[in-house]
N, C-alpha and C positions, 0 to 999 in steps of 0.2 A: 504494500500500500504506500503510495506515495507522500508527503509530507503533506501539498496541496492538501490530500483525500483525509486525512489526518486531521488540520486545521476546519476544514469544513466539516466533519461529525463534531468536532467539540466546540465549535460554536453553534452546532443545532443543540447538542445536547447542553449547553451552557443556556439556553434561549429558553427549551423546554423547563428547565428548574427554574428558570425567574421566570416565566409562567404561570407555574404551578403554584408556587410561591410567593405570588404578586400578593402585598401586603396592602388590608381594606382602609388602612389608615392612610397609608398613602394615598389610593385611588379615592378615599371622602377627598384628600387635601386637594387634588389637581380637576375632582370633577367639576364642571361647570351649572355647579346646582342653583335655581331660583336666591333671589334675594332675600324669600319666606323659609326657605329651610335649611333646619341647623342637624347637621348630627354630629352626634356628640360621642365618645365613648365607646368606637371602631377596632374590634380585634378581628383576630382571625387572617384568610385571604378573600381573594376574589370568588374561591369557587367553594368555601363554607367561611361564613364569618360571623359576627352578630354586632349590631350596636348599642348601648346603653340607652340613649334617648335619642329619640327624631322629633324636632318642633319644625308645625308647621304652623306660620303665624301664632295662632291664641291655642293650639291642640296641639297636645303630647302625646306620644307613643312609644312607650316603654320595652324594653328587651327585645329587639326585633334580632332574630336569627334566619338565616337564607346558606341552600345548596343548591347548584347553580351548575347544573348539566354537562361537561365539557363533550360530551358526547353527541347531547343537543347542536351545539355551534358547528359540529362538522357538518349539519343535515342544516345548518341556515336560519336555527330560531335558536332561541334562549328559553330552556325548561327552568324553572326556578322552582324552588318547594321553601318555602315559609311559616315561620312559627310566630305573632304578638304578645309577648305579656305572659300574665300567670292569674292566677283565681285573686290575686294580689291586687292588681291591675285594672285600672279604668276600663282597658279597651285590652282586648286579648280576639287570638285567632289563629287561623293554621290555614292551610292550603296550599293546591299549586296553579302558576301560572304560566303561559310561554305565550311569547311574541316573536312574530317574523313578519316578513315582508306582508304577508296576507291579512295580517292583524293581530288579533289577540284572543287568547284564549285564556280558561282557567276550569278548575274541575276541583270537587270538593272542598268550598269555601263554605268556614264558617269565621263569623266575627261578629262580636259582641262586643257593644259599644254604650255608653248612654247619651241622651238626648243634651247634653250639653256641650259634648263633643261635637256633635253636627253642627250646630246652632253656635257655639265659639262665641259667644256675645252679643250677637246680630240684632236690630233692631229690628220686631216683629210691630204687623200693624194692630192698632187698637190694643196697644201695650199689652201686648201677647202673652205669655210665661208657659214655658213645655218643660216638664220634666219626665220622665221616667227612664227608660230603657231597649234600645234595638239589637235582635238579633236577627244577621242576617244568613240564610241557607243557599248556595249553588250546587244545584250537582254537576250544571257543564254548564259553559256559557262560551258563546264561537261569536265574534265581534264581524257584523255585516254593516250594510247599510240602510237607513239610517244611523244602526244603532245597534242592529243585532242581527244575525244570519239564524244561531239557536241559542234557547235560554230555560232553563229547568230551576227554578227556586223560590224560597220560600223569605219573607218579608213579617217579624215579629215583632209590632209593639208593645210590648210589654210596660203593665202598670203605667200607663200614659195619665198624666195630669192637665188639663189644659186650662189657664183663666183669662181673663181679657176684663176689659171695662164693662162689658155683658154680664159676665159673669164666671161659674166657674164648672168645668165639664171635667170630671175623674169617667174617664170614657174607656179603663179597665186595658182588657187585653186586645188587642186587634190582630189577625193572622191572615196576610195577602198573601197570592198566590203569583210568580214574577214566570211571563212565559214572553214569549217571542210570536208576531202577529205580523208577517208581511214586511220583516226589516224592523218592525215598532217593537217599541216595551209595551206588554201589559203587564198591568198590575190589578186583579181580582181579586175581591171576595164575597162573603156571603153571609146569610145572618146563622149558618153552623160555626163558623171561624170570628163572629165577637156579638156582645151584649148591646149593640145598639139599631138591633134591626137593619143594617144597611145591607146593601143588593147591589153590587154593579161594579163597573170595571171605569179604568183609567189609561186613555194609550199614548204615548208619547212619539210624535212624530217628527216630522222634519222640521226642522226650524227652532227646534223646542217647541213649538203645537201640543197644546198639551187638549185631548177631547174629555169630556167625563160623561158617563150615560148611567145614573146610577138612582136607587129610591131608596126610603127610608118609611119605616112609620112606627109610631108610637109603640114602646113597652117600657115594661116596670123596671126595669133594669139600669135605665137610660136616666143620667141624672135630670132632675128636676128643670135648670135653666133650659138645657139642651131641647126638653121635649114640651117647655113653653115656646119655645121659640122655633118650634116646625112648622108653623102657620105659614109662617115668612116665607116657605119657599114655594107656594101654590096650594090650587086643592088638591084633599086627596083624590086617590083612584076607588073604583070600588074595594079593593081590598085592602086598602086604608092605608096605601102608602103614599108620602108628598116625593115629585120629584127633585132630581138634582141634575142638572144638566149644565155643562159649562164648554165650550170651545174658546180656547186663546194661549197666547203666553203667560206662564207663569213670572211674575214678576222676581226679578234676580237670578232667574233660573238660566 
């Protein structure tokens, strides 16, 4: 073997171990991340590492750990598998995701979050206040156009609180159903999946369009201000539900 053949295996093989060995700390310091996100607290490499905290503007995300395919990259996407947080932990979760040229994917996501996380300080209309708790369910999800090619999951809010200068609506548990409609998000439910009578779905189209086609009617279940205030939305139907119907953009969305 010649000397040339000699110098070029041991700069491939010198290449492959800082590679392999590419340290996460480094690659936080030189990435070109937003001006809203800090992380902090970067061990490990590139292809298993974790960080201590992630802020993004007013929301934190504790112990984030990721394995990160190398085997993927030879076929052209990036397979990640991902772990948030602990029982400990505001906001915790697992799963995986990959992205390539095509788009994005992801397959058994769970994450659980509370409602203040979302919301980060936001100034809600008619001096809003939400509190409780979301968890959310995928079993696939294949990124099309609009918005979605396929989508299998489930959407839980849990212990929701809501008050306004109206008043105040503890409207319990809600469980939507997240499917994929023609490229759209739907988001479904029904009065087996929560306490307040409601019937109908939510699609989210291009533009952010957001359609709503949904009904509600009176039970005992339903707090008090909530089910004085179903007048407001028309008459009933014979079987005693008031509509909800809405087409537009969601404001901020």
């Amino acid at each position: 073997m010649s000397l040339f053949s000699k110098i070029v295996i041991g700069v491939i093989i010198y290449l492959a171990f800082l590679l392999v060995y590419l340290p996460a700390n480094w690659l936080v310091s030189i990435a070109p991340l937003p001006n809203n996100v800090v992380i902090t607290g970067a061990e490990g490499t590139l292809w298993q590492g974790k960080a201590a905290l992630i802020t993004i503007e007013q929301r934190q995300i504790e112990h984030v750990s990721w394995q990160l395919s190398p085997w993927g990259l030879l076929l052209g996407k990036a397979d990640i598998d991902f772990n948030i947080g602990n029982r400990a932990t505001a906001v915790s979760g697992k799963g995986s995701v990959s992205w390539s040229l095509s788009g994005l994917s992801a397959k058994n996501i769970r994450l659980d979050l509370p409602d203040s996380f979302l919301l980060a300080g936001a100034r809600l209309p008619f001096k809003t206040q939400i509190d409780g708790d979301v968890s959310l369910m995928v079993a696939v999800l294949e990124q099309g156009k609009p918005w979605c090619e396929q989508l299998n999951g489930k959407l839980f809010l849990n212990n929701t609180n809501v008050k306004n200068q109206y008043g105040a609506y503890p409207l319990g548990n809600i469980a939507l159903g997240l499917s994929c409609l023609d490229g759209q998000l739907q988001i479904a439910t029904d009065e087996t999946q929560n306490v307040l009578g409601l019937t109908g779905t939510a699609i989210l189209g291009e533009s952010n369009l957001v359609k709503v086609s949904a009904k509600i009617k009176p039970t005992d279940a339903q707090p008090k201000d909530l089910r004085d205030s179903l007048s407001f939305l028309g008459r009933q139907d014979s079987q005693g539900y008031y509509p909800i119907n809405y087409q537009g953009v969601v404001p901020g969305l």
